[in-house]
C-alpha positions as a Markdown table, in Angstrom:
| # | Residue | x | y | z |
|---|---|---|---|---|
| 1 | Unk | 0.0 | 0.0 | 0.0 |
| 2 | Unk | 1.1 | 3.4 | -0.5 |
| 3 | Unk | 0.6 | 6.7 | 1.3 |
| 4 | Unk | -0.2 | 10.4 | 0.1 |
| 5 | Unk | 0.9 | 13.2 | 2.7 |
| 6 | Unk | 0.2 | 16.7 | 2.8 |
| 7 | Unk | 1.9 | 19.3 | 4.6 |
| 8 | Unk | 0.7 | 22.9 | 5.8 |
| 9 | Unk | 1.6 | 26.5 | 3.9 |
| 10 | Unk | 5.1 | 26.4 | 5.7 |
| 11 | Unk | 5.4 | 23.3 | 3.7 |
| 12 | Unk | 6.5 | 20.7 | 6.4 |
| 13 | Unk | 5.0 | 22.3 | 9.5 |
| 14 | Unk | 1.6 | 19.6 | 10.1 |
| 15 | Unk | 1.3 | 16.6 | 8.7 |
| 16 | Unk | -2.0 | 14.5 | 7.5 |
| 17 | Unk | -2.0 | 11.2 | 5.2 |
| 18 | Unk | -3.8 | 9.6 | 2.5 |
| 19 | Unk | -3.8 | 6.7 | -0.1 |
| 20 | Unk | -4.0 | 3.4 | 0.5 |
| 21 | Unk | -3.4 | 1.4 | -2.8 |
| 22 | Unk | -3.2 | -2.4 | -3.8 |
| 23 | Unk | -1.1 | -3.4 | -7.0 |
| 24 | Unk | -0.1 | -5.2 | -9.4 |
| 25 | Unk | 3.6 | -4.4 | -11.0 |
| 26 | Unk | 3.3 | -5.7 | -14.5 |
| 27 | Unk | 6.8 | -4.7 | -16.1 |
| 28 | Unk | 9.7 | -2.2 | -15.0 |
| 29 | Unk | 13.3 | -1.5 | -16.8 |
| 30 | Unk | 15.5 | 1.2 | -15.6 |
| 31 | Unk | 13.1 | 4.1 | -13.5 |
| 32 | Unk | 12.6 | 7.4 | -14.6 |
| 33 | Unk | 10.0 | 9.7 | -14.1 |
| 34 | Unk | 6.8 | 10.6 | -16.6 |
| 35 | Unk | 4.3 | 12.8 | -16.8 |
| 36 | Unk | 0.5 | 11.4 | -16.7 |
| 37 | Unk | -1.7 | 14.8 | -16.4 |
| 38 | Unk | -4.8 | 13.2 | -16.3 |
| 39 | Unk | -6.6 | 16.7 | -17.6 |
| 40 | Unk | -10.0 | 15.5 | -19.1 |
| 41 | Unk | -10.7 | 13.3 | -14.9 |
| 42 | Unk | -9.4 | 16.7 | -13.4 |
| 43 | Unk | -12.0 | 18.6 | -15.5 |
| 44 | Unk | -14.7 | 16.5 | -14.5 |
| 45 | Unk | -14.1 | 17.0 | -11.0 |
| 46 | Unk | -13.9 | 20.3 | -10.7 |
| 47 | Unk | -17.1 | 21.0 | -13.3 |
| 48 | Unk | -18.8 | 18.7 | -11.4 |
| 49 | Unk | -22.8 | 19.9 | -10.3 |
| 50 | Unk | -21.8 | 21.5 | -6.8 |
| 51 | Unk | -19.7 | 24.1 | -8.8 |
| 52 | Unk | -23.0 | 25.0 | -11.0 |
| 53 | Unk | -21.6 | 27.6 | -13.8 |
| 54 | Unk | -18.5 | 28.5 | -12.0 |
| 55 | Unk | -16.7 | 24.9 | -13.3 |
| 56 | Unk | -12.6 | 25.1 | -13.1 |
| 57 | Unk | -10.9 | 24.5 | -16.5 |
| 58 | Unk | -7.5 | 23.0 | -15.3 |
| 59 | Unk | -4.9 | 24.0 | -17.7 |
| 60 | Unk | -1.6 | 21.9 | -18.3 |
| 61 | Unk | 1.5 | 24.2 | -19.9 |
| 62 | Unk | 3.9 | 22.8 | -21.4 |
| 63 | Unk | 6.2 | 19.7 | -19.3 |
| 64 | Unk | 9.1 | 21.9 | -18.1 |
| 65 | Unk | 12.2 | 18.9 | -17.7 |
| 66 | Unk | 14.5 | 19.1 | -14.5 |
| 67 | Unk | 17.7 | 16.9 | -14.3 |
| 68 | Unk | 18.0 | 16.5 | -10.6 |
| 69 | Unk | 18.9 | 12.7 | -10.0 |
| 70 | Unk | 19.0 | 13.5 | -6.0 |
| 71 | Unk | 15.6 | 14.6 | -6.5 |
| 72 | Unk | 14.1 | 11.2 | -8.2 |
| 73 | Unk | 13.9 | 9.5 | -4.5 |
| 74 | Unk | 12.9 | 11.7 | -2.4 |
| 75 | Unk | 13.6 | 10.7 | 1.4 |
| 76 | Unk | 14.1 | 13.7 | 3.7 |
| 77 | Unk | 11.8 | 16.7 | 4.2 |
| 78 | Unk | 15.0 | 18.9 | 2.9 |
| 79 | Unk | 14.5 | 17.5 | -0.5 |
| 80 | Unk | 10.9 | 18.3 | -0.2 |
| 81 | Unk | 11.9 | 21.6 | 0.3 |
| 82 | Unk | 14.5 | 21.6 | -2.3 |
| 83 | Unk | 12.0 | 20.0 | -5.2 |
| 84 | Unk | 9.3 | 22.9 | -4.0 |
| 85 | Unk | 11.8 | 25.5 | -4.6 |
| 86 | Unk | 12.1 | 24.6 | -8.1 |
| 87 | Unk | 9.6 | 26.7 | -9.6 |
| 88 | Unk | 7.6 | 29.7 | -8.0 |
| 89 | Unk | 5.3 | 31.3 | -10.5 |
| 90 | Unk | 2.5 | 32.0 | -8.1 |
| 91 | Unk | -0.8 | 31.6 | -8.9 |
| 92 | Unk | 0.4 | 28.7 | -11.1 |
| 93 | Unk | 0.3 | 25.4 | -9.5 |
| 94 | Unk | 3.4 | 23.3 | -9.6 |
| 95 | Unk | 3.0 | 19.1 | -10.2 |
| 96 | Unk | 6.4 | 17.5 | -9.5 |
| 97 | Unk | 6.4 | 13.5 | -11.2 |
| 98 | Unk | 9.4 | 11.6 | -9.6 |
| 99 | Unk | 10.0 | 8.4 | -9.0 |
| 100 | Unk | 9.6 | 7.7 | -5.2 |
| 101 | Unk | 9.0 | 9.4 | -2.0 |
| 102 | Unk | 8.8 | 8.6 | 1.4 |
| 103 | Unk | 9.4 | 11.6 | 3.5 |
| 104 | Unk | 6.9 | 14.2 | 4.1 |
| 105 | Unk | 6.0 | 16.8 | 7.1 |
| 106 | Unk | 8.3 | 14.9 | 9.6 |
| 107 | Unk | 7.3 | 11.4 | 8.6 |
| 108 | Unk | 9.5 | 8.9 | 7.2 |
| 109 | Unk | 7.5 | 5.8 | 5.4 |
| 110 | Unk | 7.7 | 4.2 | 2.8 |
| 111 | Unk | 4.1 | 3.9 | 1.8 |
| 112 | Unk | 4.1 | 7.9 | 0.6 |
| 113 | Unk | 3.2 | 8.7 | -2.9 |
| 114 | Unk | 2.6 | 12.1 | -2.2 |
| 115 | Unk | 3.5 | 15.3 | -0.7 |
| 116 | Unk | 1.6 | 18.6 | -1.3 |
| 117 | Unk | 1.6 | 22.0 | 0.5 |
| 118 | Unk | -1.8 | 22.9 | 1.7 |
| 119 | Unk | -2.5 | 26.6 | 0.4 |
| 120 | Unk | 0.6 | 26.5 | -1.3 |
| 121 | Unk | 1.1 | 25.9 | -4.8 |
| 122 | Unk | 3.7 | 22.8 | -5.1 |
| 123 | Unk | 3.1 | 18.9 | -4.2 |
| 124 | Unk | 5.2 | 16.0 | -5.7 |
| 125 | Unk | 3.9 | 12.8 | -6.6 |
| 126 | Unk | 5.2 | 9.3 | -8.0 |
| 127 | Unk | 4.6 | 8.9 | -12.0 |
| 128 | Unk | 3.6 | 5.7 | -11.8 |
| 129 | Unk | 0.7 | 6.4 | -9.5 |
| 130 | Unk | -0.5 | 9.0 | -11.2 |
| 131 | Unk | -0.5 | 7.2 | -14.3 |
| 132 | Unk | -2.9 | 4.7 | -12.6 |
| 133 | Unk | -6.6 | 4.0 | -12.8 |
| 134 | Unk | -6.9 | 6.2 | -9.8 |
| 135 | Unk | -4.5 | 8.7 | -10.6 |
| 136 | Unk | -7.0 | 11.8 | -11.8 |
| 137 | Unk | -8.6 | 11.5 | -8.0 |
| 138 | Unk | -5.0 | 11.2 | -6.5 |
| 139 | Unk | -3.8 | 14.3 | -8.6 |
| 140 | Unk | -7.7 | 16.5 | -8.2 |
| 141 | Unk | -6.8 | 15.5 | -4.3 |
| 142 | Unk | -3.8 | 16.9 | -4.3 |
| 143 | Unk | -4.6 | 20.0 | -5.8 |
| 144 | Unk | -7.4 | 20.2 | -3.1 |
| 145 | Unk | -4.8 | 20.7 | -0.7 |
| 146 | Unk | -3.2 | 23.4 | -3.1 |
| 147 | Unk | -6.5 | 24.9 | -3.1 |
| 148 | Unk | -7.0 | 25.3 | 0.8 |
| 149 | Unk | -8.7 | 21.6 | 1.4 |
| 150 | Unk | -8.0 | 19.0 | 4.4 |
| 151 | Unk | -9.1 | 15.4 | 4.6 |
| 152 | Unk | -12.9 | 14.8 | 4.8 |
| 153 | Unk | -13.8 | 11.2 | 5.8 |
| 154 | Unk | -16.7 | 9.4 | 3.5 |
| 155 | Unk | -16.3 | 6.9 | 0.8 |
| 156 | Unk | -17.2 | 9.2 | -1.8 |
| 157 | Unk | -15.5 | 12.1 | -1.4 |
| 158 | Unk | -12.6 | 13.3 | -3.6 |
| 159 | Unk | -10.6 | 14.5 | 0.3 |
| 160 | Unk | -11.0 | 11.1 | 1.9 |
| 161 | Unk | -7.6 | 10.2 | 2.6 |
| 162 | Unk | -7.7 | 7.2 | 1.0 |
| 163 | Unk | -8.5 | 7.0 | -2.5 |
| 164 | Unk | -11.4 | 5.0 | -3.0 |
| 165 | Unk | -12.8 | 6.0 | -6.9 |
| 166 | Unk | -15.0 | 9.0 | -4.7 |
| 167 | Unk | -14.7 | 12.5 | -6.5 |
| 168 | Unk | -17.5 | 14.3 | -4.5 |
| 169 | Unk | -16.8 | 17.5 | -3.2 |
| 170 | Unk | -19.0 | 19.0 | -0.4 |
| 171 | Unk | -20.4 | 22.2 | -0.7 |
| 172 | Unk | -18.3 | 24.2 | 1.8 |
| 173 | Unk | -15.0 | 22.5 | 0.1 |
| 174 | Unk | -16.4 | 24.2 | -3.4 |
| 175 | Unk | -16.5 | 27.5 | -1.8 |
| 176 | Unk | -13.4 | 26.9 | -0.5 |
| 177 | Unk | -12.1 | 25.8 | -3.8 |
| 178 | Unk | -13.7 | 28.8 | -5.3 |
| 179 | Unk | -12.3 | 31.5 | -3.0 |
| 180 | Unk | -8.3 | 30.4 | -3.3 |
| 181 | Unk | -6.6 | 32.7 | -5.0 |
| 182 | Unk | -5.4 | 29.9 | -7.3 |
| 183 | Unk | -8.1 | 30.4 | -9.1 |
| 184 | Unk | -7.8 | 32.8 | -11.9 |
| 185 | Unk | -10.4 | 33.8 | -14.6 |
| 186 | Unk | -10.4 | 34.7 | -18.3 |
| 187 | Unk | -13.1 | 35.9 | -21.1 |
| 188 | Unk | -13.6 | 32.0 | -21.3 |
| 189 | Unk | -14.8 | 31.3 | -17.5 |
| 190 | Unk | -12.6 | 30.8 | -14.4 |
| 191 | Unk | -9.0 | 28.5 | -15.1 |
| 192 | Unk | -6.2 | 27.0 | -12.7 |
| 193 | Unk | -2.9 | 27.1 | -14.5 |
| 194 | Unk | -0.7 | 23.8 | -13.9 |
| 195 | Unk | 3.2 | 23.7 | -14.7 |
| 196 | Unk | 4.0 | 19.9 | -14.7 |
| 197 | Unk | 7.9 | 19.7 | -13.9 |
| 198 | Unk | 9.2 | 16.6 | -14.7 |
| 199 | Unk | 12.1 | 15.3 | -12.7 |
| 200 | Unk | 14.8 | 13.5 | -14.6 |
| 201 | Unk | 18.5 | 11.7 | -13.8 |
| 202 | Unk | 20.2 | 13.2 | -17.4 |
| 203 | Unk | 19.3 | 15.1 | -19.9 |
| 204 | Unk | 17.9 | 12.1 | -22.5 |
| 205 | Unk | 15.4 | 10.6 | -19.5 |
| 206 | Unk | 14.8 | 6.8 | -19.8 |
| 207 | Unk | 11.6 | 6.0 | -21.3 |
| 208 | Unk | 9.1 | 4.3 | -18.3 |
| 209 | Unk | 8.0 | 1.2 | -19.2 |
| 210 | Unk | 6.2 | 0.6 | -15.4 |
| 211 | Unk | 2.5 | -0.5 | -16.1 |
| 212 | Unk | 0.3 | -0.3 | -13.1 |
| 213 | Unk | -2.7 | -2.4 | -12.5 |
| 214 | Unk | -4.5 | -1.0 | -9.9 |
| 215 | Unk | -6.2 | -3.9 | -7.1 |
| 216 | Unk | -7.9 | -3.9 | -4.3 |
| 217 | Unk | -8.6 | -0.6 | -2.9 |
| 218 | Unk | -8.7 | -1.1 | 1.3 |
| 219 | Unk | -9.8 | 1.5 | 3.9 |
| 220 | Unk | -8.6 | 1.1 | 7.2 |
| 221 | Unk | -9.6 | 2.2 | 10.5 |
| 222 | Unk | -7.0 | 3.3 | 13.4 |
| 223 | Unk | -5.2 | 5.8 | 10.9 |
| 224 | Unk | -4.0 | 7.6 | 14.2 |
| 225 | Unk | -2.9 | 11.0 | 12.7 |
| 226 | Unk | -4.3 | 10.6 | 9.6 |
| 227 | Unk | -1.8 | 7.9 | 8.4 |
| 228 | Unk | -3.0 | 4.7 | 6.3 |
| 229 | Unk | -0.7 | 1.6 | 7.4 |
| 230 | Unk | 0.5 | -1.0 | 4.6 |
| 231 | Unk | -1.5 | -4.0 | 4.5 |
| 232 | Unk | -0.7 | -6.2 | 1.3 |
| 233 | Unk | 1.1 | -6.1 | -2.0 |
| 234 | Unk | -0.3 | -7.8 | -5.0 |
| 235 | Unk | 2.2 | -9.1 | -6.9 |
């Protein structure tokens, strides 16, 4: 299983968990990171009825590519930090794909897939699970948090914190969603702009040839402070 952390504005300051994920690794070669926007399942979250005319395009630019092999892994909160400092660019919303995480907010675990600033505009996430089944929810989640949003507990909302195939967003989370100043507007409606930095080990990346098959989703109870423990691996 595999865990999605978020951390306050000061980046690293409070600490709250998501994601729990069963798998199925059907091929790997050498790891490098990808990009998997997942724009059209974004769209349909944010346009969905609770937003009534005021629906969010979410708008991808172009991939910007970072060589920064120390940056692939992530396993301290100072790489965190470095990876957030990347790109500023404020209101634009920066998506890090790397290959692996497991530190976030003070934690150290494995199971992390995710790290996102809440009312910031950065979070990192591995390309392999955003290229998943699940990964438009895992990726609309995270920008929740970009857009003000903690964890809500129910099996259909898009802020449980653990995915579960739920996109629902309440009504106070849209007017939360609606009032960040993330959100911009245009002659065409109201837009969030999305720079999706790709993290690479050289300048020619490797292509990724990791093919995810997304199994058994389980919810556990006794998350203490909000974090989902590993249960199984399907493999």
């Amino acid at each position: 299983m595999k865990e999605l952390e978020m951390t306050s504005t000061s980046r690293l300051s409070a600490i709250g968990v998501a994601l729990l994920l069963s798998l199925t690794v059907l091929g790997t070669s050498a790891k490098a990171a990808f990009v998997t926007t997942q724009e059209a399942g974004m769209d349909a979250v944010f346009s969905q009825a609770g937003f009534g005319s005021n629906i969010i395009d979410i708008r991808f630019g172009a991939v910007q590519t970072v060589v920064a092999p120390n940056l692939l892994d992530i396993t301290s909160d100072a790489e965190v930090n470095q990876i957030f400092s990347l790109f500023n660019g404020f209101p634009t919303v920066n998506f890090y794909y790397i290959d692996t995480i497991s530190a976030c907010g003070g934690t150290i675990n494995v199971n992390i897939v995710g790290c996102g600033a809440v009312g910031g505009n950065d979070f990192v996430v591995e390309s392999s699970f955003a290229a998943g089944s699940f990964g438009a929810e895992l990726l609309a989640h995270e920008l929740g948090h970009n857009l003000g949003l903690g964890h809500s507990i129910g099996s259909d909302l898009l802020m449980n914190p653990s995915l579960n195939g739920g996109t629902t967003l309440l009504e106070s989370e849209i007017a939360t969603v609606l009032a960040s100043n993330l959100v911009q507007s245009d002659q065409f409606g109201l837009f969030i702009n999305v720079n999706p930095v790709l993290i690479v080990a050289s300048a020619v990346p490797v292509p990724a040839s990791v093919l995810m098959l997304i199994g058994a989703l389980a919810v556990l109870g006794g998350l203490g402070r909000h974090k989902a423990r590993k249960t199984a691996v399907l493999a």
